[in-house]
PyMOL Python script that loads the backbone (N, CA, C, O; Angstrom):
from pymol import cmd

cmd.read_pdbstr("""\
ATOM      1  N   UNK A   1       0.847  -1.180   0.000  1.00  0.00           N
ATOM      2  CA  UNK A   1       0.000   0.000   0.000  1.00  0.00           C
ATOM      3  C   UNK A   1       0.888   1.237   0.000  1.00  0.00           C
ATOM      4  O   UNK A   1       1.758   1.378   0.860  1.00  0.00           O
ATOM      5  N   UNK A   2       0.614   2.380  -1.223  1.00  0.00           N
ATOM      6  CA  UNK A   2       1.166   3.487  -1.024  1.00  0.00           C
ATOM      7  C   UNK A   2       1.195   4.366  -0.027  1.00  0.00           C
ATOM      8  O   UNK A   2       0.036   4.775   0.040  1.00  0.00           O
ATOM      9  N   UNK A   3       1.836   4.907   0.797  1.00  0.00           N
ATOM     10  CA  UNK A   3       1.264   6.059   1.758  1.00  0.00           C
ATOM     11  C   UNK A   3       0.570   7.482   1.667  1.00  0.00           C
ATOM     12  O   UNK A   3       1.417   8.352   1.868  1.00  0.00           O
ATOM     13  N   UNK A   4      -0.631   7.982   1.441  1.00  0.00           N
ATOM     14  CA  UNK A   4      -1.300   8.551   1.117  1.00  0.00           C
ATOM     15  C   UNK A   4      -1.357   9.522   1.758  1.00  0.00           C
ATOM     16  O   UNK A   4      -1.964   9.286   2.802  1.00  0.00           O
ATOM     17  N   UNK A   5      -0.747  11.419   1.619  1.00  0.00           N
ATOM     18  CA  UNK A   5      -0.616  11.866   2.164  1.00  0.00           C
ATOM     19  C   UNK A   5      -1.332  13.054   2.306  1.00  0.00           C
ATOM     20  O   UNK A   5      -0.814  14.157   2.137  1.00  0.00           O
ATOM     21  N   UNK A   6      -3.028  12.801   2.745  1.00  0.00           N
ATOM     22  CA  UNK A   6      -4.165  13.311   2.917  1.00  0.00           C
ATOM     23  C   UNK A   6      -4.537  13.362   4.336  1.00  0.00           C
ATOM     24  O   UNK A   6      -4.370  12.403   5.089  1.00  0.00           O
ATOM     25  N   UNK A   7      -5.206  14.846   4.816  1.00  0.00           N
ATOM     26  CA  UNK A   7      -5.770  14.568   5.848  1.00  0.00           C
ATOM     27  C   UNK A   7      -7.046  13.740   6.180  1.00  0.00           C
ATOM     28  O   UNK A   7      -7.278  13.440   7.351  1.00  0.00           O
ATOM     29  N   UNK A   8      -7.913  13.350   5.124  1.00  0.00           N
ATOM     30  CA  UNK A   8      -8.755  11.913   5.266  1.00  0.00           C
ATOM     31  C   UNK A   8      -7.994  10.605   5.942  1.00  0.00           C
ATOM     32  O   UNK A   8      -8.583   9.768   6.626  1.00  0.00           O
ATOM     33  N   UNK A   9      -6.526  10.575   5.619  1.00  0.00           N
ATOM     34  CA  UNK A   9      -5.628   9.460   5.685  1.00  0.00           C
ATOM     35  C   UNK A   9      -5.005   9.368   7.130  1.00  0.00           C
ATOM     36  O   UNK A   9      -4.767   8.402   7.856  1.00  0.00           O
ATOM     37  N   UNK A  10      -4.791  11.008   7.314  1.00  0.00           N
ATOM     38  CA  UNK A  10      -4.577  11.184   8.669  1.00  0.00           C
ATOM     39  C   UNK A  10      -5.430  10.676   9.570  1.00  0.00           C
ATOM     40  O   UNK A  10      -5.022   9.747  10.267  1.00  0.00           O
ATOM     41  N   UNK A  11      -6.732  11.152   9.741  1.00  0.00           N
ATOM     42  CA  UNK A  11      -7.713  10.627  10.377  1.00  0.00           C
ATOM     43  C   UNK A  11      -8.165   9.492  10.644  1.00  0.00           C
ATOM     44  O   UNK A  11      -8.652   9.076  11.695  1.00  0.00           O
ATOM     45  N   UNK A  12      -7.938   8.807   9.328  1.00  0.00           N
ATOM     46  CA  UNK A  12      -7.892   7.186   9.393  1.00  0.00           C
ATOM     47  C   UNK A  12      -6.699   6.796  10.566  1.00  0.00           C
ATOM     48  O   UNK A  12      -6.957   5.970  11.441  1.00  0.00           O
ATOM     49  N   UNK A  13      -5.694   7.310  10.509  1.00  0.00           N
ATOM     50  CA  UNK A  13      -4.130   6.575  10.845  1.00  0.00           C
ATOM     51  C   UNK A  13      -4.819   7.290  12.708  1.00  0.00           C
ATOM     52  O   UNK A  13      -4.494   6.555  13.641  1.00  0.00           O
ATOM     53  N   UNK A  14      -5.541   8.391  13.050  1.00  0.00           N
ATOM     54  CA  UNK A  14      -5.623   8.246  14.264  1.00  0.00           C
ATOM     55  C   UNK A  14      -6.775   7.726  15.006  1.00  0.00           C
ATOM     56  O   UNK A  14      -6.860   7.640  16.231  1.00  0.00           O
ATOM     57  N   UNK A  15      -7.972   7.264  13.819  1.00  0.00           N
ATOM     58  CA  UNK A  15      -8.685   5.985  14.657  1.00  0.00           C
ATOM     59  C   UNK A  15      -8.223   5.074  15.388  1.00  0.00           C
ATOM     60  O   UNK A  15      -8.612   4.847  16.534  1.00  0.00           O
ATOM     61  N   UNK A  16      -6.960   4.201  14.530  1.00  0.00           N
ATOM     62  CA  UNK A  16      -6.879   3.125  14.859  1.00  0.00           C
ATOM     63  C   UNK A  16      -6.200   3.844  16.315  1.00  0.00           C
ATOM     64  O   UNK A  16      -6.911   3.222  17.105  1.00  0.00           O
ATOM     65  N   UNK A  17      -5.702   4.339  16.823  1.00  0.00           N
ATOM     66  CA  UNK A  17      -5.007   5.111  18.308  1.00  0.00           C
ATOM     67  C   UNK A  17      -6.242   4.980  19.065  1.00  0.00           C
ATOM     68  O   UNK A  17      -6.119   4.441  20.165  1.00  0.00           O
ATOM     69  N   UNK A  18      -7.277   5.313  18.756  1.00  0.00           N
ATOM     70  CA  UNK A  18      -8.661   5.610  19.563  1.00  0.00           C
ATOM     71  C   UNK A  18      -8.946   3.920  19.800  1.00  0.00           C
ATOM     72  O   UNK A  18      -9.151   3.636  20.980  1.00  0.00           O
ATOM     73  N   UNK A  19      -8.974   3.095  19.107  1.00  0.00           N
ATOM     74  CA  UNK A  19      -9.115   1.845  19.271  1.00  0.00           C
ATOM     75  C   UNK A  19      -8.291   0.436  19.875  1.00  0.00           C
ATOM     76  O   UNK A  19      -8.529  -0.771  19.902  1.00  0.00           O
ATOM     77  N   UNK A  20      -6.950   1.533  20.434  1.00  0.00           N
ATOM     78  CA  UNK A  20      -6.228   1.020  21.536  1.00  0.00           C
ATOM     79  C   UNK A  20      -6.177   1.670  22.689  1.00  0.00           C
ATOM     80  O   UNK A  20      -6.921   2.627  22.904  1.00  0.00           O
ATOM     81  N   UNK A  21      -5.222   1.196  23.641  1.00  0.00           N
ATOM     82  CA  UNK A  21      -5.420   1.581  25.210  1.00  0.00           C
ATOM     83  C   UNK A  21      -4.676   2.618  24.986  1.00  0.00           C
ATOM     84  O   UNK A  21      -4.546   3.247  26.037  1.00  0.00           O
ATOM     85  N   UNK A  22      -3.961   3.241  23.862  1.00  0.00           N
ATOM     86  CA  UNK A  22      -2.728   4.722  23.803  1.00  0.00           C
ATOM     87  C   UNK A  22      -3.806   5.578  23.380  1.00  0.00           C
ATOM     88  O   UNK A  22      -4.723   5.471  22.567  1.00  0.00           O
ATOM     89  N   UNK A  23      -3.425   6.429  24.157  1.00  0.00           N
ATOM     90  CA  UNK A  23      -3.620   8.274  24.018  1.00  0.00           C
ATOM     91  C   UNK A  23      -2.934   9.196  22.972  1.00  0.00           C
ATOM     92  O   UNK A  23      -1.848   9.734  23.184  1.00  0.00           O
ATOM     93  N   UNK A  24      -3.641   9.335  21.841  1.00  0.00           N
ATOM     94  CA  UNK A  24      -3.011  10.268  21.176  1.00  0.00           C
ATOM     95  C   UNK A  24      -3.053  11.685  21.257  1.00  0.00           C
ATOM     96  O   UNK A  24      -4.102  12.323  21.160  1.00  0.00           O
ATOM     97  N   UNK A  25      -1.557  12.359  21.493  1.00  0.00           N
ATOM     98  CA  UNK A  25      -1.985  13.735  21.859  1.00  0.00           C
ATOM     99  C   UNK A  25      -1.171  14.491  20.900  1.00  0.00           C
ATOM    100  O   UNK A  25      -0.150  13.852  20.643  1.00  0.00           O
ATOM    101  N   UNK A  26      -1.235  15.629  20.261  1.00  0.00           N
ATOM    102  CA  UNK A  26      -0.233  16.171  19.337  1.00  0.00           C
ATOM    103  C   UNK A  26       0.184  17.569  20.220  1.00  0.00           C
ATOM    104  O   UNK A  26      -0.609  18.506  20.323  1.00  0.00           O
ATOM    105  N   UNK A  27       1.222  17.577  20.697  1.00  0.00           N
ATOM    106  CA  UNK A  27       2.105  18.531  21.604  1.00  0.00           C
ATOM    107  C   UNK A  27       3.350  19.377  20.956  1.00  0.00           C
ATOM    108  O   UNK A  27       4.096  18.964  20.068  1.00  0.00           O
ATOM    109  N   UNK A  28       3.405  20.623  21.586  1.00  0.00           N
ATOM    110  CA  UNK A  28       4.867  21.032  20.915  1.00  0.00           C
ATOM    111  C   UNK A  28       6.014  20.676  22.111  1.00  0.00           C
ATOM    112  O   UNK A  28       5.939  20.703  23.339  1.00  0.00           O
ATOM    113  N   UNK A  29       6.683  20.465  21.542  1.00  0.00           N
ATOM    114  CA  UNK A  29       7.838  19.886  22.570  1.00  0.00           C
ATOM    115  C   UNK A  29       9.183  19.826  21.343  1.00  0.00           C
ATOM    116  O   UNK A  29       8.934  20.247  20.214  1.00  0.00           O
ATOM    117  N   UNK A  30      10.424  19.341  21.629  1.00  0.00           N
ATOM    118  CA  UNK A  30      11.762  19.079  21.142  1.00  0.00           C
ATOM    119  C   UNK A  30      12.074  17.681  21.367  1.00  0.00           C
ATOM    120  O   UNK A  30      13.104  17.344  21.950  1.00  0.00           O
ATOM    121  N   UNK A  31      11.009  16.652  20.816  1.00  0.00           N
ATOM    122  CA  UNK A  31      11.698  15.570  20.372  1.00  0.00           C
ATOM    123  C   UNK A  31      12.388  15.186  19.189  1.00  0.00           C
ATOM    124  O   UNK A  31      12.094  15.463  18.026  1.00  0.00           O
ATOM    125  N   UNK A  32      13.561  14.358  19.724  1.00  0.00           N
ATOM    126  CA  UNK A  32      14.545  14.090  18.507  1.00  0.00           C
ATOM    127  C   UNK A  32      13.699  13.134  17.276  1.00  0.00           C
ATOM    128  O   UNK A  32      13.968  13.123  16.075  1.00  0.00           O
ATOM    129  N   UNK A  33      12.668  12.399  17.941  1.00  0.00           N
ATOM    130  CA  UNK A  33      12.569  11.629  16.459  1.00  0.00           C
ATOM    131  C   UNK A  33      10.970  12.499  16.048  1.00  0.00           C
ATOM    132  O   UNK A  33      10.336  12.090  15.075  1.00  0.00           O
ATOM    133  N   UNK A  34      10.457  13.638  16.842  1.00  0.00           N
ATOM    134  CA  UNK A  34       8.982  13.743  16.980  1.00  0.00           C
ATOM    135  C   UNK A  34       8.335  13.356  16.961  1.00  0.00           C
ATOM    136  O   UNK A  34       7.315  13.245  16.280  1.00  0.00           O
ATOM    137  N   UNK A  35       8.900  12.886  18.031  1.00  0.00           N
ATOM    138  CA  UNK A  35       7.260  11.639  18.881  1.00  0.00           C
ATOM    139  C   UNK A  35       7.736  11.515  19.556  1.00  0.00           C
ATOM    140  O   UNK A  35       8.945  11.579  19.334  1.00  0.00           O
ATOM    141  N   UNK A  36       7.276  11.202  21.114  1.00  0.00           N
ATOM    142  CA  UNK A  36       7.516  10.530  22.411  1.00  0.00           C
ATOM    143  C   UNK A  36       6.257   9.239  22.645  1.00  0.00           C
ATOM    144  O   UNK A  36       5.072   9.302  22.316  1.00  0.00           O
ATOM    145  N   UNK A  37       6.775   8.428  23.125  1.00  0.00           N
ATOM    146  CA  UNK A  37       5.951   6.984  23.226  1.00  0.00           C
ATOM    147  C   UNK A  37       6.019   6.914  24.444  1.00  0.00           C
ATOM    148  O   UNK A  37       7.099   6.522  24.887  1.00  0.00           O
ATOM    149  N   UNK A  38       4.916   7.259  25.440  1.00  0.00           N
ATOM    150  CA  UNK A  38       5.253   6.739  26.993  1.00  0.00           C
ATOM    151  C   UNK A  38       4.718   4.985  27.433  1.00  0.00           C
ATOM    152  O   UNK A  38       3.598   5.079  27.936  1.00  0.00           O
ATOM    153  N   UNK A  39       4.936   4.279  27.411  1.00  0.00           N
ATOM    154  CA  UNK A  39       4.387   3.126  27.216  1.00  0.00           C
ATOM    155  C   UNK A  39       4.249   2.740  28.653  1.00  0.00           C
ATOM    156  O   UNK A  39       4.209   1.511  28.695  1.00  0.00           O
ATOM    157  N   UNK A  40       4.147   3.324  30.002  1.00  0.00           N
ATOM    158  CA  UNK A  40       4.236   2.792  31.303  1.00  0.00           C
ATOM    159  C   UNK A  40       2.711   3.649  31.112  1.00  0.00           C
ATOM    160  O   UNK A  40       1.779   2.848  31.183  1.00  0.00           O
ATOM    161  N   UNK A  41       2.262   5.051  30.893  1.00  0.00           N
ATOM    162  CA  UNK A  41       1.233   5.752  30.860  1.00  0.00           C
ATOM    163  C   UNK A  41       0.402   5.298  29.402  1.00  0.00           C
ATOM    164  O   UNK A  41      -0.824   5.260  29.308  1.00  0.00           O
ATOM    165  N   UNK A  42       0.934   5.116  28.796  1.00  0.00           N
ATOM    166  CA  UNK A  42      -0.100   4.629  27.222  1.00  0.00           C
ATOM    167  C   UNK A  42      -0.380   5.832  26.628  1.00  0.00           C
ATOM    168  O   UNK A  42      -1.590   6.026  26.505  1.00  0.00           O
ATOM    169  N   UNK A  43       0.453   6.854  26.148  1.00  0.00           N
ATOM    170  CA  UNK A  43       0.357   8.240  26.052  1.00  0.00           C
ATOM    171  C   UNK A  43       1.807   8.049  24.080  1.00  0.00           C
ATOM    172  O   UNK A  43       2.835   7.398  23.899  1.00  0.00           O
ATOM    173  N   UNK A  44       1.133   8.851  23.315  1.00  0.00           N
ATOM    174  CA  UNK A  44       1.696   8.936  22.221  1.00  0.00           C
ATOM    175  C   UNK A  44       1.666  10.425  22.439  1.00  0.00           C
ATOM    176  O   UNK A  44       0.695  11.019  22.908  1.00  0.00           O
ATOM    177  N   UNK A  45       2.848  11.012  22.050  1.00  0.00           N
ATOM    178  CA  UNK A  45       3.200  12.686  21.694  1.00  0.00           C
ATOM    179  C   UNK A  45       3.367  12.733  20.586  1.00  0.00           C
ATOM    180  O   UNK A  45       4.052  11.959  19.917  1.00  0.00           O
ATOM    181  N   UNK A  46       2.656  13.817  20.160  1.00  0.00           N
ATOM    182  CA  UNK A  46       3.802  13.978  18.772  1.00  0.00           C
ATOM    183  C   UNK A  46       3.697  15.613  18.325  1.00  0.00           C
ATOM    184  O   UNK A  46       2.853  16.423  18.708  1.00  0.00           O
ATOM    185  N   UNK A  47       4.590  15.789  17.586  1.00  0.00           N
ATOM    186  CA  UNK A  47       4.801  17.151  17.759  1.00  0.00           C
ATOM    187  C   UNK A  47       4.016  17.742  16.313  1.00  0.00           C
ATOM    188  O   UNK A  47       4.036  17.653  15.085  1.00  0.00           O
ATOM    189  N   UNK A  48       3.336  18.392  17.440  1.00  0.00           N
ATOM    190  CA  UNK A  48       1.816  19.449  16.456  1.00  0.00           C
ATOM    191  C   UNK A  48       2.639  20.645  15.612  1.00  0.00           C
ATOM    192  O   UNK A  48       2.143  21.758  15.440  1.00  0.00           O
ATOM    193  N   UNK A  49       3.518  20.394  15.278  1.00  0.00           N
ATOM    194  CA  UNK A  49       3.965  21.589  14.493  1.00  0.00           C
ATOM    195  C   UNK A  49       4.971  20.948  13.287  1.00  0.00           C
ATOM    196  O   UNK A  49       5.844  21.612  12.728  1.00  0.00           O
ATOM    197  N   UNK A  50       4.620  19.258  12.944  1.00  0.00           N
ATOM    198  CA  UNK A  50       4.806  18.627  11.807  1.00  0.00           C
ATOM    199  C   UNK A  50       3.973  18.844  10.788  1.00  0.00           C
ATOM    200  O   UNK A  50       2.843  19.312  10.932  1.00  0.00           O
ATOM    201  N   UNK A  51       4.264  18.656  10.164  1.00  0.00           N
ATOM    202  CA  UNK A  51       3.459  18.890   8.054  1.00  0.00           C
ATOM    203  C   UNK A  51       2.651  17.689   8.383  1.00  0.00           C
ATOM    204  O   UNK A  51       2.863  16.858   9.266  1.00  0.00           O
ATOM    205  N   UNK A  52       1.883  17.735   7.692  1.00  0.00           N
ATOM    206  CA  UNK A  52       1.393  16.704   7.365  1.00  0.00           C
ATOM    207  C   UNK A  52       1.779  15.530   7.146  1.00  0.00           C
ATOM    208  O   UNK A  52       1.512  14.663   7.978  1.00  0.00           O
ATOM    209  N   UNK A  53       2.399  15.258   6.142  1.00  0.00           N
ATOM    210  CA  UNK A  53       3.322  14.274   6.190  1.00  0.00           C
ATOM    211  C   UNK A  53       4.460  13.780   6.624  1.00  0.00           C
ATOM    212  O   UNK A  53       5.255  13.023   6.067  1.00  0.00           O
ATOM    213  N   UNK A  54       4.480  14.466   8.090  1.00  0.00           N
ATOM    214  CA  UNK A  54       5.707  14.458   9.290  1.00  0.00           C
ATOM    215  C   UNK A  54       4.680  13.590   9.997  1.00  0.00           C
ATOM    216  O   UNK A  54       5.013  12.494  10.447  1.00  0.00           O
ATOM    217  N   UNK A  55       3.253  14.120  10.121  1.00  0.00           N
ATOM    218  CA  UNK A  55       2.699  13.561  11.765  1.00  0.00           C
ATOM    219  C   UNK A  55       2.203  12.335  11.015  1.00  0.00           C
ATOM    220  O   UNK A  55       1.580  11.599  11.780  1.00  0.00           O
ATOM    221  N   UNK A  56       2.302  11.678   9.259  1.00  0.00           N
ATOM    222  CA  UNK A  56       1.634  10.395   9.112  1.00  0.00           C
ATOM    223  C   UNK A  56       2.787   9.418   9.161  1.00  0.00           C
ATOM    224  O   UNK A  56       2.748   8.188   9.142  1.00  0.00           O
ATOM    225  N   UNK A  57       3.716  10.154   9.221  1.00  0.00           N
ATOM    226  CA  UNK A  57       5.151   8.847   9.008  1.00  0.00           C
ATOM    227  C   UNK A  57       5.360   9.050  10.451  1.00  0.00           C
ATOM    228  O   UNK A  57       5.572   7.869  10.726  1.00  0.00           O
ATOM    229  N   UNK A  58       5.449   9.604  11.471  1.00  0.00           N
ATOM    230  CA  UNK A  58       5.693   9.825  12.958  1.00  0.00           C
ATOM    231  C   UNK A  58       4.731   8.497  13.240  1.00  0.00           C
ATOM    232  O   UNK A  58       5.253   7.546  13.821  1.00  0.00           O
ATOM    233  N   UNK A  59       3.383   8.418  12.854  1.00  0.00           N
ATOM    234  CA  UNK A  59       2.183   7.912  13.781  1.00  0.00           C
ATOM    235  C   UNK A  59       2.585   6.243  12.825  1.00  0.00           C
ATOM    236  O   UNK A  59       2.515   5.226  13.514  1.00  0.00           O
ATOM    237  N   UNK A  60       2.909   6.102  11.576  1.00  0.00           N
ATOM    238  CA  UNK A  60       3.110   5.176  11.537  1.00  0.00           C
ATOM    239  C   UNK A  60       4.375   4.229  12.029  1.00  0.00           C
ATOM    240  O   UNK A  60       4.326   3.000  12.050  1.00  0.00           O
ATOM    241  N   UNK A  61       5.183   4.793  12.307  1.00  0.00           N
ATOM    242  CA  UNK A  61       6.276   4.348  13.120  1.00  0.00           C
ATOM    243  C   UNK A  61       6.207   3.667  14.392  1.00  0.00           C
ATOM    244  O   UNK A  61       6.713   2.609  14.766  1.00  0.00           O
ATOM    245  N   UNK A  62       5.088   4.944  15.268  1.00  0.00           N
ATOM    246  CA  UNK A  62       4.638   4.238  16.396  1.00  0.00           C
ATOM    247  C   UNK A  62       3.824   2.970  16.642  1.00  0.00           C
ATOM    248  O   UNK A  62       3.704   2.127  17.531  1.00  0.00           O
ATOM    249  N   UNK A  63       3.219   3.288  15.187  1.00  0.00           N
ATOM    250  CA  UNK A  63       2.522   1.601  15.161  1.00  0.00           C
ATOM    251  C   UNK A  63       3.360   0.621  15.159  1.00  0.00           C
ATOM    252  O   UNK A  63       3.309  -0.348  15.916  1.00  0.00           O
ATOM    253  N   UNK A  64       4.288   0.852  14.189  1.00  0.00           N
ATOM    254  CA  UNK A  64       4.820  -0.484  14.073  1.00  0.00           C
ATOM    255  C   UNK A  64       6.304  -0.791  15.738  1.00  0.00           C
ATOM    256  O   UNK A  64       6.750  -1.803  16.279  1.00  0.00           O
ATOM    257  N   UNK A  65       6.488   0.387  15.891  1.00  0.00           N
ATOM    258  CA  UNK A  65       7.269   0.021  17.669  1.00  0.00           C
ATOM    259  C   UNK A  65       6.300  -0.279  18.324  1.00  0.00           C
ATOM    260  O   UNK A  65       6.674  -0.737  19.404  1.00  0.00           O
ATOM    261  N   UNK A  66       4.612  -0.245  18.174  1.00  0.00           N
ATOM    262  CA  UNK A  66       4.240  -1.042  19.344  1.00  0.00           C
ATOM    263  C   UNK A  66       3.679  -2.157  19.466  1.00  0.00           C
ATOM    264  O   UNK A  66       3.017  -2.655  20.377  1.00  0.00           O
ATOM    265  N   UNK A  67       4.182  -2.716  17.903  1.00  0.00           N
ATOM    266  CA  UNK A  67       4.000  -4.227  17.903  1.00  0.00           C
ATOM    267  C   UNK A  67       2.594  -4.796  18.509  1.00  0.00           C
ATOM    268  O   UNK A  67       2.359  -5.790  19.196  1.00  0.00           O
ATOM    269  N   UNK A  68       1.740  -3.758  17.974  1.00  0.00           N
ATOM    270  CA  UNK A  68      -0.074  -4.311  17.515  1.00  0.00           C
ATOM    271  C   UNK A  68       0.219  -5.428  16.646  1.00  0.00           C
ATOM    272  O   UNK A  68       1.229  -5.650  15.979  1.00  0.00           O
ATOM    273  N   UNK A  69      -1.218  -6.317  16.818  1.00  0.00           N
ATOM    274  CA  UNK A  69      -1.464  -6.992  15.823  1.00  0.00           C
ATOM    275  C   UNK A  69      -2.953  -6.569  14.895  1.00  0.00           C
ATOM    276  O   UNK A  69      -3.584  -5.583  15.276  1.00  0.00           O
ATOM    277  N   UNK A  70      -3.315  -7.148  14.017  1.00  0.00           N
ATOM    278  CA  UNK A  70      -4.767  -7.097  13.660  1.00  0.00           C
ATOM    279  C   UNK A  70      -6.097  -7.092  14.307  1.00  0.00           C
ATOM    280  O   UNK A  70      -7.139  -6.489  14.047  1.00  0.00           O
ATOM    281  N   UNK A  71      -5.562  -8.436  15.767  1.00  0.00           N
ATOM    282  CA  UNK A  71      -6.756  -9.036  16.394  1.00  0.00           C
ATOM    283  C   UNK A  71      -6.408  -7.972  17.137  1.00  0.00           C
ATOM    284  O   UNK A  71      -7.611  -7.827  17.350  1.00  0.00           O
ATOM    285  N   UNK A  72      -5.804  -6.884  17.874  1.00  0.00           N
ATOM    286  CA  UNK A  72      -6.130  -6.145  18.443  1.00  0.00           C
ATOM    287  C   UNK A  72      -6.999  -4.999  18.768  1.00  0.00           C
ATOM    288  O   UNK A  72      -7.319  -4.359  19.769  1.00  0.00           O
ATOM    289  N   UNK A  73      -7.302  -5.009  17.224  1.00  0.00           N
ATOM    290  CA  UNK A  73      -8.602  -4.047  17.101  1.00  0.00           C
ATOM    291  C   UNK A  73      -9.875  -4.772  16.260  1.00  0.00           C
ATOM    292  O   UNK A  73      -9.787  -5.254  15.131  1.00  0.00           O
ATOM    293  N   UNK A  74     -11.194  -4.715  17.187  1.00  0.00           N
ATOM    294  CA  UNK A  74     -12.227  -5.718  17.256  1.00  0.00           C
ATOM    295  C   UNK A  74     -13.097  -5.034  15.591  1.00  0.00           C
ATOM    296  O   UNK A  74     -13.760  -5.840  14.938  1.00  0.00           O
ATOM    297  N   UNK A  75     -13.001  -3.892  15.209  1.00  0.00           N
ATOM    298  CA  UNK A  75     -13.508  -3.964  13.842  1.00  0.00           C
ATOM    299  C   UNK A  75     -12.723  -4.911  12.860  1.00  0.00           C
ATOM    300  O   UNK A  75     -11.552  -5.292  12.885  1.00  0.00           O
ATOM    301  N   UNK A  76     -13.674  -5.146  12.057  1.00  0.00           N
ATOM    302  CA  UNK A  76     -12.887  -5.660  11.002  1.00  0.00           C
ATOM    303  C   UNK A  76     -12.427  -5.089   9.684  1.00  0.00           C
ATOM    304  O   UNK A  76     -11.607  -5.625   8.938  1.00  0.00           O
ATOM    305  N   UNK A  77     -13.156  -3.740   9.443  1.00  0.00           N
ATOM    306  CA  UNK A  77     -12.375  -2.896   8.627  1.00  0.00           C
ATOM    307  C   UNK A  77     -11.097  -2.776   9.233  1.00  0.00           C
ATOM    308  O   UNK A  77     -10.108  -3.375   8.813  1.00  0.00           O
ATOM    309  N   UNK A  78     -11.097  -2.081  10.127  1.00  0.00           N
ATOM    310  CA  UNK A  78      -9.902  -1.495  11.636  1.00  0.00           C
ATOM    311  C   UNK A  78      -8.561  -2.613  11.101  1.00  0.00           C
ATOM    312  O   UNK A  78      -7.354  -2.474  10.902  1.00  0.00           O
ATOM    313  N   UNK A  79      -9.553  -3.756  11.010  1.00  0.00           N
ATOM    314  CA  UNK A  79      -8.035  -5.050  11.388  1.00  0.00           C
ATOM    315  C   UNK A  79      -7.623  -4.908   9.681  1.00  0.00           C
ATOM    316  O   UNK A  79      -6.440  -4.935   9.341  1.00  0.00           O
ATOM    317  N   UNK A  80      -8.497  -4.788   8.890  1.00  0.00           N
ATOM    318  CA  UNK A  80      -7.717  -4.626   7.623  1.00  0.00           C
ATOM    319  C   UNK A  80      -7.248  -3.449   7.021  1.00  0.00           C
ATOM    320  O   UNK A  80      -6.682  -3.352   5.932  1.00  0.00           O
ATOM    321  N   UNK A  81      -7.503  -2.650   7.739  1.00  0.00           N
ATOM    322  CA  UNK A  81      -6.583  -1.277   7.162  1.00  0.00           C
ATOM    323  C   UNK A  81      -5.475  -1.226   8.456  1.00  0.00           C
ATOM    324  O   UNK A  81      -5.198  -0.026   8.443  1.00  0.00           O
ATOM    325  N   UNK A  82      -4.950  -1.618   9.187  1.00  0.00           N
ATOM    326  CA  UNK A  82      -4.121  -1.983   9.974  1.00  0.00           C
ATOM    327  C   UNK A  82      -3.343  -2.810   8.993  1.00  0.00           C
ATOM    328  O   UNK A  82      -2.360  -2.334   8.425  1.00  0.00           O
ATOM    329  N   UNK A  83      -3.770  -4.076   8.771  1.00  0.00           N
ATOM    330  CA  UNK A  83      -2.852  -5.083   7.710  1.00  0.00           C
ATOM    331  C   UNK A  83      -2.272  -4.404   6.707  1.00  0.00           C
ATOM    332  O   UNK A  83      -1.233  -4.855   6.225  1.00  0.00           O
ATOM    333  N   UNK A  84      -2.958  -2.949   6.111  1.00  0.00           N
ATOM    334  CA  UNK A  84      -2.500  -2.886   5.320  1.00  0.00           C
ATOM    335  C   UNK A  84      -1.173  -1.919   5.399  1.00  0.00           C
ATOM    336  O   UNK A  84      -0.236  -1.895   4.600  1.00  0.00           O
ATOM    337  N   UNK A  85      -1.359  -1.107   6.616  1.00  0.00           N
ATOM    338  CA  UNK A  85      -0.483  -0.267   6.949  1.00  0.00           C
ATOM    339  C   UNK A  85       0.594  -1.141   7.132  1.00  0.00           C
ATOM    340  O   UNK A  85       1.699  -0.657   6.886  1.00  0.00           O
ATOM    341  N   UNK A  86       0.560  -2.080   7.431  1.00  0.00           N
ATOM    342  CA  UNK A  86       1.929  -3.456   8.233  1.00  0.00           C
ATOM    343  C   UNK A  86       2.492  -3.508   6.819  1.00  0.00           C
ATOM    344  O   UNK A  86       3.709  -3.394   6.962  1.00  0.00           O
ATOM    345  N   UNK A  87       2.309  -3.582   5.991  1.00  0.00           N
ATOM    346  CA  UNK A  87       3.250  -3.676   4.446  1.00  0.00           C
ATOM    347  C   UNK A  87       3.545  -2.398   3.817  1.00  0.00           C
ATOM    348  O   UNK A  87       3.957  -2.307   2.660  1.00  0.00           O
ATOM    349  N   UNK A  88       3.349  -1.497   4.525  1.00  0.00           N
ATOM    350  CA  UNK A  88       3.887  -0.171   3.758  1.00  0.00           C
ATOM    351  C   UNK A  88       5.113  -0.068   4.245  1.00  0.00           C
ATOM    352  O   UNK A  88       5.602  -0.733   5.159  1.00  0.00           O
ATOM    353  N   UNK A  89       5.574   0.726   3.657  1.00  0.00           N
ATOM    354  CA  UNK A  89       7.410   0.764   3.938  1.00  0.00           C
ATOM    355  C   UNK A  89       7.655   2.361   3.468  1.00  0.00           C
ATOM    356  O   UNK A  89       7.515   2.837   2.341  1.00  0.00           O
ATOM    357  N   UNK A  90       7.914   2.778   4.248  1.00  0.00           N
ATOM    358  CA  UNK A  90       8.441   4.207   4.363  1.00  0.00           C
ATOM    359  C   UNK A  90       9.886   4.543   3.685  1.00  0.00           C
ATOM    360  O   UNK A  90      10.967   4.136   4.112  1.00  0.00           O
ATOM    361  N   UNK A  91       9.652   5.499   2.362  1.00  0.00           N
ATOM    362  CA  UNK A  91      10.697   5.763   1.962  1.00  0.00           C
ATOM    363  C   UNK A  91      11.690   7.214   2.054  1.00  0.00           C
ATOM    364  O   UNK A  91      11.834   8.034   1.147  1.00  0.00           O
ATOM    365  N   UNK A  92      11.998   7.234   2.734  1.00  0.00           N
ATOM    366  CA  UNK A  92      12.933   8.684   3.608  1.00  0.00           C
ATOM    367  C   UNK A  92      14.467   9.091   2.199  1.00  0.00           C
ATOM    368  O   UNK A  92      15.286   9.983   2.420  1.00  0.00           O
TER     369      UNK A  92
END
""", "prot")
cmd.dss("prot")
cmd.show_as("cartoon", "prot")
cmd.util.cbc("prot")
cmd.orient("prot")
């Protein structure tokens, strides 16, 4: 799957956040990779003063460091646009 760099796409990429136990919050702060992952609190940062296509490659990153699976989210659209995000590959 291509990475699609729409705010429709955005919105999609922060459902699936709403449909786990993490908190998505978009903050200004000075992180080095922009994003902070608190994983003892279940809290995602990310820094609100990325482009657009800063906060969709940030949020997909965090997906894949937090080693979700499909069955983790009980829709079944959810679990297949998840699958599909798992084969995209970010090209920097």
């Amino acid at each position: 799957m291509a990475v699609r760099y729409t705010k429709n796409h955005l919105e999609k990429i922060e459902g699936l956040f709403s449909e786990t136990d993490y908190f998505l919050r978009y903050e200004k702060g000075n992180f080095k990779s922009g994003y902070c992952v608190l994983k003892n609190d279940k809290v995602v940062i990310v820094n609100k003063y990325f482009t657009l296509e800063g906060k969709i490659n940030a949020l997909l990153d965090i997906l894949k460091e937090l080693q979700l699976t499909p069955q983790s989210f009980k829709n079944k659209k959810t679990q297949e646009f998840f699958s599909e995000l798992q084969q995209t590959e970010l090209k920097l």
